[in-house]
Structures are given as C-alpha cells and as structure tokens.
N, C-alpha and C positions, 0 to 999 in steps of 0.2 A: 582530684575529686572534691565535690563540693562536701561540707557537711551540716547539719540542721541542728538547732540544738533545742531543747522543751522542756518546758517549768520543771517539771518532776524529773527526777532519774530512775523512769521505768527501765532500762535495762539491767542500772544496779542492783535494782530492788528485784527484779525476777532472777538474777543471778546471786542475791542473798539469800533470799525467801526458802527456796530449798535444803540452805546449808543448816538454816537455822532450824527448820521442823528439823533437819535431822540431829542436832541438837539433844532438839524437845526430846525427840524420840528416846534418844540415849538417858535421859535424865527420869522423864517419870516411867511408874512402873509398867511392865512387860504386859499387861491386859492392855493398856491402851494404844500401844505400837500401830496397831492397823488402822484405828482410827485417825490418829495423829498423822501417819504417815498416809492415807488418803486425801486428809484436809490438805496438805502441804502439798501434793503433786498437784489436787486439784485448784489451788487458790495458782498458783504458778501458771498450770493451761489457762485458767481465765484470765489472768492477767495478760499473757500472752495473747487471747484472742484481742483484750480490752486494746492492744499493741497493736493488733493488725486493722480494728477499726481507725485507730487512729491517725493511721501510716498512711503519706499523701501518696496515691500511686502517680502521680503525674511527674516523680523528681526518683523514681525508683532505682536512678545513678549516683543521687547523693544519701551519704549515710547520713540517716535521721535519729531523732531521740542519741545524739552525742554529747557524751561527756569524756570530760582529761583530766586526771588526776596525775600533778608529779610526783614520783617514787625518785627518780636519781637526775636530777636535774643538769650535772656534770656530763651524765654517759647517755643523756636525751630518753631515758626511760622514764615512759608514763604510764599509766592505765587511761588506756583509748577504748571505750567502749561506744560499739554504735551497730549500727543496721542499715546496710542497703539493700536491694531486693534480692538478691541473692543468698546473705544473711541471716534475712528476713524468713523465707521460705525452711531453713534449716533448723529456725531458733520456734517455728512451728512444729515442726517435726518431732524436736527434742522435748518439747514440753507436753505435747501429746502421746507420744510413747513411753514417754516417762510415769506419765498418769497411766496407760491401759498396764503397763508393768506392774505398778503398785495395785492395781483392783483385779488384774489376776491374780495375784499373788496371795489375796487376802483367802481363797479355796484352793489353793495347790497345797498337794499333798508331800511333797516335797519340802516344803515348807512348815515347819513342825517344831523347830527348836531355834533356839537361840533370838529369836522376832528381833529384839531391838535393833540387836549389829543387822541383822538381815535387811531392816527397812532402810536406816541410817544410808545402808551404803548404797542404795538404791538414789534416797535424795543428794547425799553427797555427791555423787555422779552425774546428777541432772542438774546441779551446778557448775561443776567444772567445765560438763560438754557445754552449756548455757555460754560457759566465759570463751570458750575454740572460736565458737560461729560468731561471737559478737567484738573479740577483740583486734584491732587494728596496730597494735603493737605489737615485732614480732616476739620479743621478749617476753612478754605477758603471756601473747597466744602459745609459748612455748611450755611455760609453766603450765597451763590449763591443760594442755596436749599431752603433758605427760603426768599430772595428778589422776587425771581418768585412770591412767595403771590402775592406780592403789584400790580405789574401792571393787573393779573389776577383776581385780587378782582374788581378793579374799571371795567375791560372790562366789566364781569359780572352783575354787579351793577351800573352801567350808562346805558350801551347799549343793556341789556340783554330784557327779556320778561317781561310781568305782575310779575311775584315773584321774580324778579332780587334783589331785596334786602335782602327776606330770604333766594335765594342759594347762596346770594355772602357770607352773613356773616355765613352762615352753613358750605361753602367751605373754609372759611379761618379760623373759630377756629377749627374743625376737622386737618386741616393741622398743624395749628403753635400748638395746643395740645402734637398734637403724635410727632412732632419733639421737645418736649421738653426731653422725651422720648431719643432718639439719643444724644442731647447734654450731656445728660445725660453719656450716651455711648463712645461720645465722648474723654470725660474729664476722665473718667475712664482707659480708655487704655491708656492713656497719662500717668496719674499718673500708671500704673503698670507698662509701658515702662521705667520711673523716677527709680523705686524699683527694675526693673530687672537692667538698663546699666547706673543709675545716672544721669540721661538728662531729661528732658524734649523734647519731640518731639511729632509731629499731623501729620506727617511725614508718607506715605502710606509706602514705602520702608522701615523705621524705625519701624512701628507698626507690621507689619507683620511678625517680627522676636521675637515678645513677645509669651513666653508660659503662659498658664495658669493651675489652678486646674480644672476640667472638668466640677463642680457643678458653679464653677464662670465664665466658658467661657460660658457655658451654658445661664447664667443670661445674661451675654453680649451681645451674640447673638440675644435674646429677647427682649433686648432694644432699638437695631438698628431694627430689624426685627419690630416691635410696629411702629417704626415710617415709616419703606418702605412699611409695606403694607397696612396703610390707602394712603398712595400716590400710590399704584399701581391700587386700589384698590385689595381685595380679600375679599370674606365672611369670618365674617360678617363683616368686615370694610368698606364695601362699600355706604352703605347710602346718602353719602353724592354727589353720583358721579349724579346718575339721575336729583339732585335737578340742579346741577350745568350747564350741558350739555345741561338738557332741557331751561333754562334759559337766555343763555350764545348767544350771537349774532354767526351767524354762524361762522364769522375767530376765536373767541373765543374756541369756540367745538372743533374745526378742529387741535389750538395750544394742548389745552387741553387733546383730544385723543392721538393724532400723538404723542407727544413729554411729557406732563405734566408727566402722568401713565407712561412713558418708563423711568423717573428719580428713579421710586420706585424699579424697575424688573433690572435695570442699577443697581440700589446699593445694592441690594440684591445680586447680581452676585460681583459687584465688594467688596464690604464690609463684606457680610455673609459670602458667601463663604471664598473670600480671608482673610481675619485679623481670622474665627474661625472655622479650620477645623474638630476640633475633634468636636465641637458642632454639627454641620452641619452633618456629620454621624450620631450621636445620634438623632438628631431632626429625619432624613431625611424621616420615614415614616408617622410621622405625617405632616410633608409639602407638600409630596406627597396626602396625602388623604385631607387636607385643599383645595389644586390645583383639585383636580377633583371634589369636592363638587362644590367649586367656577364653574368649566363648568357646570355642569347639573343645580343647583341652578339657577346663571344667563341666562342658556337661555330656563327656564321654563315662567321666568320672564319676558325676550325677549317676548316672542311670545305672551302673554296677553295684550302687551301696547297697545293702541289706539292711542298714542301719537309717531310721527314717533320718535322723534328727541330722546324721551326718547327710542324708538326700541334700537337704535342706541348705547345710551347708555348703558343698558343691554349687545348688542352684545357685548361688550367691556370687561365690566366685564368678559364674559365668554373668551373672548381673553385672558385676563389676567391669567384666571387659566389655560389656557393650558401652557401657558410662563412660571408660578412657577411650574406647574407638572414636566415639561422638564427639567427643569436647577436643579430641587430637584432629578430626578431621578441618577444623578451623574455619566454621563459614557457620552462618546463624540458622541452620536447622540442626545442625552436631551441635549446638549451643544450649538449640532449645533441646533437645533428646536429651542429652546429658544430663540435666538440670533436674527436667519432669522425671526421669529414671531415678535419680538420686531420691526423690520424693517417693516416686511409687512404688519402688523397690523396699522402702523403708514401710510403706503397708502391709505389703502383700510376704514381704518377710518375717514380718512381725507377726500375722495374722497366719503364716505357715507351720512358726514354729511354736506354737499358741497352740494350731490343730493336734502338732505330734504332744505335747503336752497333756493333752484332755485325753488324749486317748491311751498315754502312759500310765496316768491316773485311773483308768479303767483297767489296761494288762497289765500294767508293768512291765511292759516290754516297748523296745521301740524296734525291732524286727520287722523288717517288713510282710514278714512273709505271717508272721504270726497275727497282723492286721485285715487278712484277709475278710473283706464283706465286713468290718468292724463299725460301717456306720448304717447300718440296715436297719437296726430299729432304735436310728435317733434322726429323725426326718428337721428337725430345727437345724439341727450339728452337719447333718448332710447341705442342706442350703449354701449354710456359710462357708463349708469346703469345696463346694464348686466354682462360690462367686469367687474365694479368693484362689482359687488355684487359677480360674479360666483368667482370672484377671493376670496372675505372674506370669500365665503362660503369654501374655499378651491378643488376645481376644480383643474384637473390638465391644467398645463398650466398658473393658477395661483400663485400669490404669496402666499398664505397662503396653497399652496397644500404639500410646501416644511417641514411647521412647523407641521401638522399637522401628515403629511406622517412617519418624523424622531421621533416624540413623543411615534407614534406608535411603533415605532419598538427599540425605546430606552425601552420601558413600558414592550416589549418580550423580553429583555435581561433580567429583572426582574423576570417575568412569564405569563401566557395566561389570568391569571384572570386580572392583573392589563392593560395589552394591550384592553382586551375585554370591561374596564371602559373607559378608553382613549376613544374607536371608539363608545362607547352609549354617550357620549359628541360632539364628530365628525358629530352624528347623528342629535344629537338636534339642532347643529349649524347649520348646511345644513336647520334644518325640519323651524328655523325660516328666514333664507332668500328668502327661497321658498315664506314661505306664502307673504314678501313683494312685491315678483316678482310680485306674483299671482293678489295683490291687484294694483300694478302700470299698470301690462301688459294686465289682462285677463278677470279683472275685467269691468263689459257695463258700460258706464257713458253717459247721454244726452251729444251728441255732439255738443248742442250750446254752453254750458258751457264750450266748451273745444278748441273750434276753432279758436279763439282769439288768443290760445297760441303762442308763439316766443319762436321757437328752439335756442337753447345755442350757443354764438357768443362771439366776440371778447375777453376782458380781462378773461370773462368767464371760454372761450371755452379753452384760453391759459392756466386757472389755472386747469383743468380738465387733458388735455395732457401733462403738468407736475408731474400728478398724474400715468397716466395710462401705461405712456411707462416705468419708473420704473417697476409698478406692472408687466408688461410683462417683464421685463429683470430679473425679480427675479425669476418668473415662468419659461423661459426657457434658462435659463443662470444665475441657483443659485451658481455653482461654484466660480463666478465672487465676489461674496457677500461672500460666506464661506471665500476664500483668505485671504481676511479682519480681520478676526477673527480667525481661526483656532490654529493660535500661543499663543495667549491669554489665548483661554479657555482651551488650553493643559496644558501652564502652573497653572492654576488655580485648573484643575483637577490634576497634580502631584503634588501640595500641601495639596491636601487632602486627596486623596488614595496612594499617593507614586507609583513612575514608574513603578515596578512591578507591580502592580494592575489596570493601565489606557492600553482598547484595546483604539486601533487605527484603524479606517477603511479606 
C-alpha cells in the first residue's frame, strides 16, 4: 500500500482535539460542560469534513494524511496513523455521530447530574474510536480497540437505566474476553513475520506480506475473527448487545450502534480479509451462512420485543449480518454493500435510537405498547420517524436501500438460492419496522394522554437533521460515498482472488 504524507498532522490533531476538550471539560466548572463539550465535538466534525475536502479521491488505495511515530523501535512499534478510503469513510462517521451525541445530550432528560464525567466520556471515546479507524499499526489499533471499553462502560453504568450495572459489566468482560482472543492474533503474526524477514514488526504494510501454512492461517483467522465478532456483534455472539443498548443513556446507544459495532465489521474487512486470504476463501461459506442466520435469527427477535429500545437493538444485529453476508460474499458489489451498510446503518441507527429517546422523554417508558399513536400530535417528529425508519427499512430513496439492493445481487453472482435467502432476510427487516410504524402511527391512543406533547425543537431537532440529510444523500447520491471506498476494497479483493478473478462493474 502506497502512503501520502501532508504538511500538517490532521489525523493527530483530530485524534487529540477530543481528548483535550474533554480535558477542558473535567477542569472548569460544571455550568460550562455543554458548551465546552459542544465546541469540541464540533471543531473535530469540521476538521473532519476540512479532511475530506482535502482527501485526493483519485489515490483512495493509498493512505493519505500519514504520519509514524517510533514508540519501540526494537519490537517495530510505531504510531501509524493515516486514511484510506475505507478509513476515511469511518473516521466521517465517528466524528459526526459523536457531535449529534453531544447536541442531543445537551436536552435529554436523562442527563441531569454529574455533566462533566458525562461529557468527558463522550469525547474521550470520540478519540479513541478516532485512533481504531486511523491506525495501521496492530499494536496501537489494539490499544485504541480496547480504551473505547472504559469511557463506554462508565456511560452505561452511571447514566444508564435500572440494570445499568449488569449491562455495563456484561458489556465490558464480553468485549476485553474476546479481545484477549486478538492479541493473541496479534502477537502471533508478529512473531511469524520475525521467522519469515528476521524483524519484529505490528506493521499493517509489514504483516500483510507474511505467508502462512493454511491449517495455521486458518487458526489466525479465528482468532482475530473471535474477537470482531462479539464486537460486531453476530449470532451467537450477540448476547451481550440487547443488555447494553437497552440500558445505555440514549447518546450512549446512539455511539454504541452508529460507531461501536462498525469497529468489528471495519476489522473484519481490514484485518480478515487483508493479513489472511487464503483463510478467508476457505472459511467463506461458512461466514456467508453465519451472516444470514444472524439476519433472520435477529429480526425474529426484533419483532417480539416490547421493549422499544431493545426493538432497536435487535434491528442491529440483524444489520450486522447483512454487513458480514456482503463483505464474505467476495466479489465487488458484497464490497460495496458492505461498506455503504456499515455507513447507513450508522445513521439510521443513530437516528432510531434518538426516536425511542424523545419519546422516553415524553412517557417515560420505552414499552411498546404504551407508545401507541405517541406521535400524532408532533407532525415535525412524525417526518423524521418515517424518513428514518423507511430509510433502515431499506426503501428506495433510502440509505440502507443501497446495502441491501448490492447484497442482493452480489448473493446472484453466487446463485438464485443464496440471493432468494438474502431477500427472506430483506423481508423480515421491512416485516419488523412496519410493525413499529404501525404501533407509533396507526395505533388509537386516548388523546388526553397525548396532547401535552412538544414536537422536536431546537438542539433536538438540529441533532436529528444531521441525521437525516446524510441518510438522504446516501439514498440518492450513493456514488458520492462508493468514491470513498471503491479503491480500497479493490485492493483488498485482488489480494485475495488475484486480478484475474475480481469483476468490476
């Protein structure tokens, strides 16, 4: 992989910038938290976008805006930070849901004590994740992949609901468990890299040049793959995801979906694939039938909850397996599905569990049943619940119309039966956002109980429209988004099937 390098160290600087408001935050007094912690999420997004202007999409296979710093010179640890379009795409996401997080948060009701730690940990986390998507070193990316714990454990377990303390602590030895798993992985490739070229290196450029025996790439594979997909989740490793979401203060769900779960599906693409290709063929139709269990499984699951927020959860999961379906099916429309899912998924999740929030705010319940007709006289709050449900459900016009659309038709490259499983998953997804329309929209509710209400307004309304104009730009100007990526996952895929063997459409 090529890399670019640019006067300034804008990656370091968008991966400090957060740590430090949250700093600030901690230091001066507890009136100014919200503001301080607005400034900061929001100088970060800009910087970030200031990032994607400047990003040559013509070289979107080489990582740009690179920089190296030696940490252990002996053991080839560096800090390798950089962007390629794949990256790139992720290191937008994070820095944007990180900000609608911090500007919902500033009127959630939930949110009521303790401010400073509460914002703190918000930007602390939008650094670490910052350091997952940008770092090329696996030692480093390991550090960062498992710092995210800390401030997501306390989110959850200070601010969360009644069982905040058993999904904090479910959500955090599930994670540091399976990432034991990885370093494991880690350390492994390092030492065979040692035994093929005499060095020690953690080096992504460096590893990816190591062969292996196939019975022992295989094991490799496994051991990375163990710990991405209880972080992605996928069946059955998911358990732990409901506990945590339903639990979890709404900016918490909203970091959690959007960006937490896209660390697992991110390393699975960048790590699985890239460092063991000949595994990754071998595996490839048992990952492909794990990915489609995970849809039908999670959204049978979906549609029984009572509990919105856990709906919501579910949905997810079953996002998730269509993301591993796509990116397992191995030819460049499961590339692109994968990718743009990974992204849309992270809108219209964010923007879902934002809805069950506003509206918790209003009953204090997240019940489904108790939400009946709950948005009947907020016709602003009604809009934004249909664009973004129709969008998750994948609607055309939506953003998730695009992952769902190219899965399909990656899954008839393969054959009719494996495309015909794809769209009985397509199906269930639709079958369970319907039923929430049905229960928000169409459902009688006594209108005194409901007339009270106060449609969606100010910080609100702004963290919602940073939700949904995306989702609309993806839905009908996905090209804009493939750009981004396209060079990446070509290279990824001619490391695994060799250029002979990758169509291109």
């Amino acid at each position: 992989m090529d890399t670019l390098q640019f006067p300034v160290p804008l990656v370091s600087v968008s991966l400090i910038l957060p740590f430090l408001f949250g700093l600030l935050v901690l230091l001066l007094p507890e009136r100014f938290s919200k503001l301080v912690a607005s400034l900061g999420a929001g100088a970060v997004f800009l910087l970030s976008l200031l990032v994607l202007y400047l990003f040559d999409f013509s070289k979107t296979s080489a990582v740009q805006f690179y920089e190296e710093y030696t940490i252990l010179e002996d053991l080839g640890v560096k800090v390798s930070l950089g962007l390629d379009g794949l990256s790139l795409i992720m290191y937008i996401l994070t820095t944007l849901v990180s900000f609608v997080a911090v500007l919902w948060s500033l009127r959630d009701e939930q949110v009521s004590f303790r401010l400073k730690e509460y914002f703190a940990v918000f930007l602390f986390s939008e650094s670490f994740l910052i350091g997952v998507f940008t770092s090329f070193d696996l030692i480093v990316f390991y550090v960062f992949y498992e710092l995210v714990l800390i401030p997501m454990f306390f989110a959850i377990g200070i601010w969360g609901y009644k069982l905040r303390l058993y999904s904090a602590y479910k959500f955090f030895i599930y994670i540091f468990v399976s990432s034991l798993f990885l370093l494991l992985g880690i350390v492994s490739v390092s030492v065979q890299h040692y035994l093929q070229f005499g060095r020690f290196s953690f080096s992504y450029f460096d590893l990816i040049k190591n062969t292996y025996p196939l019975s022992l790439e295989v094991f490799l594979f496994l051991l990375f793959f163990i710990a991405f997909a209880v972080k992605t989740p996928i069946v059955p490793f998911h358990t732990w995801l409901p506990d945590a979401h339903g639990e979890a203060p709404t900016a918490g769900s909203v970091v959690l979906a959007a960006i937490l779960l896209k660390m697992g599906t991110y390393a699975l693409l960048r790590f699985n694939l890239g460092l063991f290709p000949e595994a990754t063929l071998t595996l490839m139709p048992l990952l492909v039938a794990i990915g489609i269990i995970t849809i039908v499984y999670a959204s049978w699951m979906t549609i029984v909850q009572k509990n919105v927020k856990r709906f919501v959860a579910y949905s997810s999961v079953s996002h998730m397996g269509f993301i591993v379906t796509a990116m397992f099916l191995l030819n460049m429309e499961g590339m692109r599905a994968s990718v743009i899912e990974m992204f849309a998924h992270g809108l219209t999740s964010a923007g879902l569990f934002m809805i069950a929030g506003f509206i918790y705010n209003r009953l204090h319940t997240f019940n489904m049943e108790s939400l009946r007709g709950s948005v009947k006289f907020m016709p602003l709050f009604a809009v934004i619940t249909a664009l973004t449900s129709f969008a998750a459900m994948g609607l055309p016009g939506g953003s998730s119309f695009w992952g769902k659309f190219l899965t399909v038709l990656s899954a008839r490259e393969h054959s009719y039966i494996l495309a015909l499983l794809v769209l009985v998953g397509a199906f269930f997804s639709a079958a369970y956002i319907l039923y929430m329309l049905k229960t928000l929209f169409l459902d009688v509710r006594e209108e005194s109980i409901l007339v009270h209400f106060e449609d969606v307004k100010g910080s609100s309304l702004l963290s919602f429209l940073f939700l949904v104009f995306p989702i609309l730009m993806v839905g009908f100007l996905p090209h804009l988004f493939f750009n981004m990526f396209e060079g990446s996952v070509e290279l990824l895929l001619k490391n695994i099937l060799g250029p002979e063997r990758l169509v291109w459409r």
